[in-house]
VODODREN-601431 format. One record per residue: residue number from 1; residue in one letter; chain; x, y, z of N, C-alpha, C in turn. Coordinates in Angstrom, 3 decimals, always signed. Each point is the difference from the previous one (the first is absolute). Example, Ala and Ser with C-alpha at 12.3 -4.5 7.8 and 13.67 -1.06 7.14 Angstrom:
# VODODREN-601431
NODE, rolo, torgu, paza, n_u, n_v, n_w, ca_u, ca_v, ca_w, c_u, c_v, c_w
NODE, 1, A, A, +13.190, -5.690, +7.800, -0.890, +1.190, +0.000, +0.900, +1.200, +0.000
NODE, 2, S, A, -0.350, +1.050, -0.720, +0.820, +1.190, +0.060, -0.770, +1.090, +0.730
# end
This chain:
# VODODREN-601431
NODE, rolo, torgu, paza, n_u, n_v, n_w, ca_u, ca_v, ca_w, c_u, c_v, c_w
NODE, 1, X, A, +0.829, -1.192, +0.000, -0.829, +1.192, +0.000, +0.875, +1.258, +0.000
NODE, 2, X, A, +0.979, +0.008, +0.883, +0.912, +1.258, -0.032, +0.739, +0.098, -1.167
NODE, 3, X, A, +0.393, -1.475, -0.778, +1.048, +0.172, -0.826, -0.913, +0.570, -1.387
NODE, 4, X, A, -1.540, -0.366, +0.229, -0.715, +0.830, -0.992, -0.538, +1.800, -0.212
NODE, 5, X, A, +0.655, +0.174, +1.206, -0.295, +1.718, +0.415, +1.271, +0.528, -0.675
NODE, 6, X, A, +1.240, -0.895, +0.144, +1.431, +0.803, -0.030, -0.068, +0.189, -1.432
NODE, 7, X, A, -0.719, -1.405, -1.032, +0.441, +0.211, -1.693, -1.272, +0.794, -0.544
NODE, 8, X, A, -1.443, +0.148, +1.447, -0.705, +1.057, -1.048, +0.391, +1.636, +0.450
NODE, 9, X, A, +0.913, +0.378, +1.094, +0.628, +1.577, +0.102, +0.773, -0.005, -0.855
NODE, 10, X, A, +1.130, -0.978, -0.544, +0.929, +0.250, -0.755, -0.756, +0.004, -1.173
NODE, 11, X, A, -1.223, -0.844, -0.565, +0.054, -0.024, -1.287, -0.690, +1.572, -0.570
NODE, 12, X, A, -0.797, +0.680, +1.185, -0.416, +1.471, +0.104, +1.170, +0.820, -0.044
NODE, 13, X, A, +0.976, -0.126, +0.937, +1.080, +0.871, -0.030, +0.966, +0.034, -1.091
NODE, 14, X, A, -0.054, -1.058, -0.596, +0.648, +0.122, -1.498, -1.199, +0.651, -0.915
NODE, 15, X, A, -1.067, -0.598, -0.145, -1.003, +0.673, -1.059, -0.010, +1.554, -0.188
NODE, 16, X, A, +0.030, +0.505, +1.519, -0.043, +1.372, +0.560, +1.348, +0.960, -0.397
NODE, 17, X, A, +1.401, -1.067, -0.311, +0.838, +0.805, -0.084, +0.178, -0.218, -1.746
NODE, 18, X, A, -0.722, -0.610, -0.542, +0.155, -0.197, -1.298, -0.628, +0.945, -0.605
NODE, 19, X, A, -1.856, -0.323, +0.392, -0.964, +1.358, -0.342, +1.344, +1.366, -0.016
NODE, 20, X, A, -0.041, +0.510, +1.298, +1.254, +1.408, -0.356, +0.854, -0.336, -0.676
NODE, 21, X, A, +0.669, -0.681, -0.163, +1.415, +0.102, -1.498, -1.060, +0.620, -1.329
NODE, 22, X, A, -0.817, -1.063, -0.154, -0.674, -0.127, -1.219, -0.067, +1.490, -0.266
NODE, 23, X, A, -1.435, +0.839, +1.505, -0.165, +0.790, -0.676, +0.605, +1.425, +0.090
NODE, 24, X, A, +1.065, -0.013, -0.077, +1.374, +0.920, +0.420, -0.084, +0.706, -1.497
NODE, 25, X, A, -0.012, -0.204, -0.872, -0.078, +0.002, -1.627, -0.811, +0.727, -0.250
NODE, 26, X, A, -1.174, -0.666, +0.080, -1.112, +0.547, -0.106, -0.278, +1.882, +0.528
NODE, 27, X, A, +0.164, -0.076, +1.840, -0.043, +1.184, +0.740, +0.812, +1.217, -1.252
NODE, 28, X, A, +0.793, -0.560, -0.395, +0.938, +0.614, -0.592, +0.001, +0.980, -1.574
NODE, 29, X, A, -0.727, -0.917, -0.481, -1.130, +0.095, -1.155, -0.554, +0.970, +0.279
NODE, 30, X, A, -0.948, -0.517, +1.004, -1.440, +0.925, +0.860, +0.138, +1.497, -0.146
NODE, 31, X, A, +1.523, +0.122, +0.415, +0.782, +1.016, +0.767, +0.244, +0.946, -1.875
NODE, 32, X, A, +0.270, -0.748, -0.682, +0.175, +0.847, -0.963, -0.922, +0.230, -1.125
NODE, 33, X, A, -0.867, -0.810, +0.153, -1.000, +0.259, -0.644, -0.946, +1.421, +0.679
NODE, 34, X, A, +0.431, -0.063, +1.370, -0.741, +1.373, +1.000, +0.292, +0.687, -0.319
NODE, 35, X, A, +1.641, +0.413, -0.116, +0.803, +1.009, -0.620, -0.558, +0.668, -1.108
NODE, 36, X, A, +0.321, -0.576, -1.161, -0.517, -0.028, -1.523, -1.635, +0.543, +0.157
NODE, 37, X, A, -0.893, +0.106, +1.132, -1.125, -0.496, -0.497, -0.023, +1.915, +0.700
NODE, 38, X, A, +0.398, -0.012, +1.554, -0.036, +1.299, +0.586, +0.973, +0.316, +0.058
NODE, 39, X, A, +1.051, +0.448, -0.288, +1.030, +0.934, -0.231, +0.757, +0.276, -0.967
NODE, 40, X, A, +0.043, -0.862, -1.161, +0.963, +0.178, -1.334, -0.717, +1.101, -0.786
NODE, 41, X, A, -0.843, +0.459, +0.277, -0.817, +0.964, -0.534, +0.947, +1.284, +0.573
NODE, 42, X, A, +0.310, +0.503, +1.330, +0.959, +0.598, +0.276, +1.420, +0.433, -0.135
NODE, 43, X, A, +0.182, -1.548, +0.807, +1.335, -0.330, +0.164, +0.664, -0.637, -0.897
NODE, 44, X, A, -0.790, -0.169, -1.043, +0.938, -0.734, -1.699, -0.124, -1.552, +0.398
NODE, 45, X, A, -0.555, -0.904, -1.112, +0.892, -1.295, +0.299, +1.144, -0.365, +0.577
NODE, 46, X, A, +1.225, +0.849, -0.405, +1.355, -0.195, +0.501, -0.132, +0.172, +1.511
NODE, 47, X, A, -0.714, +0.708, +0.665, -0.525, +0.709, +1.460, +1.333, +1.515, -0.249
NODE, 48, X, A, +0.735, +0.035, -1.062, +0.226, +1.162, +0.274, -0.128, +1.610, +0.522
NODE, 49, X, A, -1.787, +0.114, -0.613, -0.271, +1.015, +0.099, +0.124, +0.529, -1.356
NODE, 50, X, A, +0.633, -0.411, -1.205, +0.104, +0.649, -1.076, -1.207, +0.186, -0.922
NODE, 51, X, A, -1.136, +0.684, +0.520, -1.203, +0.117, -1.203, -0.865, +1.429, +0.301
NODE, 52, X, A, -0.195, +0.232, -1.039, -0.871, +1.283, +0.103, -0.781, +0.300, +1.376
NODE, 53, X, A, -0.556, -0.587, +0.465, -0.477, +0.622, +1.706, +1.554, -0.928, +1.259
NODE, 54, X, A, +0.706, -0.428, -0.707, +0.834, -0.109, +1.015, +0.765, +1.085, +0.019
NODE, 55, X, A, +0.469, +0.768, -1.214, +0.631, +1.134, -0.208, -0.593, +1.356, +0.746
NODE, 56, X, A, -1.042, -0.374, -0.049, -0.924, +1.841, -0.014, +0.309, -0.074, +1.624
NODE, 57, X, A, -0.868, -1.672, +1.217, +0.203, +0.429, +0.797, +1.413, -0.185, +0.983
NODE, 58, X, A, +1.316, -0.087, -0.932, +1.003, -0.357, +0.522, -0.297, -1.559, +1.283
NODE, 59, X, A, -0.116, -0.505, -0.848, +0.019, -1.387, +0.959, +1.258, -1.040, -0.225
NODE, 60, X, A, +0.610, -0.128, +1.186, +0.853, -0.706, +0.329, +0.474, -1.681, -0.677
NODE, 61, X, A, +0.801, +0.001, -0.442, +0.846, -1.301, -0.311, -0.674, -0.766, +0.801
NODE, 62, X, A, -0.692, -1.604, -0.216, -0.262, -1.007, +1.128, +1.453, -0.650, -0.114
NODE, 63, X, A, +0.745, +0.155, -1.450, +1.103, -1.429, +0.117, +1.080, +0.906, +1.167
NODE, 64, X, A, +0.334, +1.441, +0.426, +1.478, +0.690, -0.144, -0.017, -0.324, +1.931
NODE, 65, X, A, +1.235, +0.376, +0.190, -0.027, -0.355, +1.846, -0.441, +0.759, +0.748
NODE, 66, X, A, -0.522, +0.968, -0.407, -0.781, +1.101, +0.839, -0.901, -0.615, -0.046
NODE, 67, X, A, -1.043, -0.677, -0.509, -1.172, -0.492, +0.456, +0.789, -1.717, +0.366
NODE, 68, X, A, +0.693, -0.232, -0.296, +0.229, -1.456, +0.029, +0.552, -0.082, +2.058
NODE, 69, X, A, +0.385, +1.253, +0.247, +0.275, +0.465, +1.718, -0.796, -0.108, +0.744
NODE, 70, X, A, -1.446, +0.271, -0.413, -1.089, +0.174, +0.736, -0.511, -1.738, +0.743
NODE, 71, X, A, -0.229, +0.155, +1.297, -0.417, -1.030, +0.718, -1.335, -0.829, -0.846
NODE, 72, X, A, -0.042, -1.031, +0.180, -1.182, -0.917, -0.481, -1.654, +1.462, +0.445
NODE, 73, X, A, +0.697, -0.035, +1.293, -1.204, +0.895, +0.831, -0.217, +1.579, -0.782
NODE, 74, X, A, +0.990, -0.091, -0.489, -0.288, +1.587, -0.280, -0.818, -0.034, -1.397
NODE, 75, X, A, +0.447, -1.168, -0.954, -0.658, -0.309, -0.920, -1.199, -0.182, -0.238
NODE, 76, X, A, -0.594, -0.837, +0.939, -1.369, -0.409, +0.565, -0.481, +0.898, +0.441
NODE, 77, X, A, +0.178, +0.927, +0.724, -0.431, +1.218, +0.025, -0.310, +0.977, -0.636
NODE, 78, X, A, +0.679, +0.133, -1.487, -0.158, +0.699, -0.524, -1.092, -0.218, -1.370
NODE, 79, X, A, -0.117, -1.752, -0.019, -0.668, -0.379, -1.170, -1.049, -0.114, +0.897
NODE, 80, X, A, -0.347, -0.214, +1.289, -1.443, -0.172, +0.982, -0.648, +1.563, -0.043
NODE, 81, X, A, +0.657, +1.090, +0.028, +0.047, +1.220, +0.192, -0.034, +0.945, -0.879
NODE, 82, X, A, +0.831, -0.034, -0.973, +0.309, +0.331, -1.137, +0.744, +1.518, +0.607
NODE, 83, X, A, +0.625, +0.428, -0.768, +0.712, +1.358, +0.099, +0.516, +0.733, -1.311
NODE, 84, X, A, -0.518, +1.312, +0.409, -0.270, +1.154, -1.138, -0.765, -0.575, -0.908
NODE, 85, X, A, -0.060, +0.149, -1.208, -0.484, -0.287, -0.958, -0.506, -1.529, -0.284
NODE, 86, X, A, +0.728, -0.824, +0.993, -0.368, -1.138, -0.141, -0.835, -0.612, +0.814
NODE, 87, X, A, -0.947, -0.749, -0.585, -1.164, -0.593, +1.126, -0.286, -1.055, +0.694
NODE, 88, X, A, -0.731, +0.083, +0.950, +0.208, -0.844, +0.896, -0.692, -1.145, -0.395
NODE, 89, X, A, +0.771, -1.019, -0.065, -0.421, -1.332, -0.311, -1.115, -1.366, +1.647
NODE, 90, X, A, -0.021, +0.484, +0.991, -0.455, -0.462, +1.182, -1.149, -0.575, -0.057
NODE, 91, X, A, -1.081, +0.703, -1.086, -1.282, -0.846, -0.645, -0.247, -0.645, -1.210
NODE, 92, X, A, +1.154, +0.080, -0.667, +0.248, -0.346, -1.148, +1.035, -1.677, +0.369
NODE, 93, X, A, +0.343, -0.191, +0.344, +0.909, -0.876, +0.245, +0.121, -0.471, +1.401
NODE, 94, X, A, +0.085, -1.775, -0.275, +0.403, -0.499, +1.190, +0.602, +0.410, +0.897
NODE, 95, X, A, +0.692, -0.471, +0.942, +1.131, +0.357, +0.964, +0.896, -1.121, -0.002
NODE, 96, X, A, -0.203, -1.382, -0.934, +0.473, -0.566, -0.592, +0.816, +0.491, -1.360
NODE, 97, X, A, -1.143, +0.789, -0.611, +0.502, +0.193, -1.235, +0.938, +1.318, -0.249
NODE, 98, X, A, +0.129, +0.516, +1.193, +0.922, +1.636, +0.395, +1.571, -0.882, +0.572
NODE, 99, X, A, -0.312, -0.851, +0.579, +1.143, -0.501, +0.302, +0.753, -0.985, -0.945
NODE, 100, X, A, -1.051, -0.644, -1.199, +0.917, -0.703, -1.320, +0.731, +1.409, -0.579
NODE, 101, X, A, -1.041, +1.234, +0.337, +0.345, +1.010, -1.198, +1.752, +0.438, +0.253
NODE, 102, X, A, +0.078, +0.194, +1.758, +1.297, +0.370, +0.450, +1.185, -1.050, -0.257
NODE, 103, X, A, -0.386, -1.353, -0.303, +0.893, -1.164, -0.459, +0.465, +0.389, -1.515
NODE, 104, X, A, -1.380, +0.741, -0.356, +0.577, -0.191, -1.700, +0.762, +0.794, -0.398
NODE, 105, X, A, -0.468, +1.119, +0.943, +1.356, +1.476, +0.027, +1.526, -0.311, +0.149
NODE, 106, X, A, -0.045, -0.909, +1.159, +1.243, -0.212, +0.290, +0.912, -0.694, -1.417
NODE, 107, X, A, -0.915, -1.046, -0.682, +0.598, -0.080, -1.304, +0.462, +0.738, -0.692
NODE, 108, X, A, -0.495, +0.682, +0.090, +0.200, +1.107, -1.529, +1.643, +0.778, +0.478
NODE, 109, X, A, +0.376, +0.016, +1.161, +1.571, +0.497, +0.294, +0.467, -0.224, -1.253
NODE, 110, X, A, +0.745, +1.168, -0.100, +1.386, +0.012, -1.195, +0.688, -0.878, +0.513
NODE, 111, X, A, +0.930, -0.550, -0.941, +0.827, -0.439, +0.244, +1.323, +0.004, -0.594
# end
């Protein structure tokens, strides 16, 4: 009876750590398809900032280290919040999906 408890936690605790590998990919996707969907309109595909309303309202590099400096928190804050010209995403988006968004930022670092 016990030795049937130990292979059905493990066979959960593997399923459980598999499910997350799997969908690691995916989140990731998620994450840029969010991008593309609410902000490349701004911030350019590239997330540069290089496009006609990224120009007008001087908006910041996502790839350069001045934004790449900023804490996870400050990020999340600012896409929950939005600042200046930019809006606040807090009803618009998960708190899941603010925190893939700050993962996907971190990608975009120059390198």
């Amino acid at each position: 009876m016990n030795e049937r408890r130990t292979r059905q936690a493990s066979a959960f605790v593997l399923a459980s750590a598999l499910g997350l590998w799997l969908s690691a990919p995916l989140r990731a996707d998620d994450a840029a398809a969010t991008f593309k969907a609410k902000c490349a309109a701004c911030h350019g595909a590239d997330a540069t900032g290089n496009t006609s309303v990224g120009k007008s309202l001087h908006i910041r590099d996502l790839t350069s280290a001045d934004v790449q400096k900023q804490s996870d928190a400050e990020l999340t804050a600012m896409i929950t919040s939005g600042k200046g010209a930019m809006p606040a995403y807090k009803d618009k988006l998960t708190a899941d999906q603010i925190k893939g968004m700050v993962a996907y930022i971190r990608t975009l670092a120059k390198k």
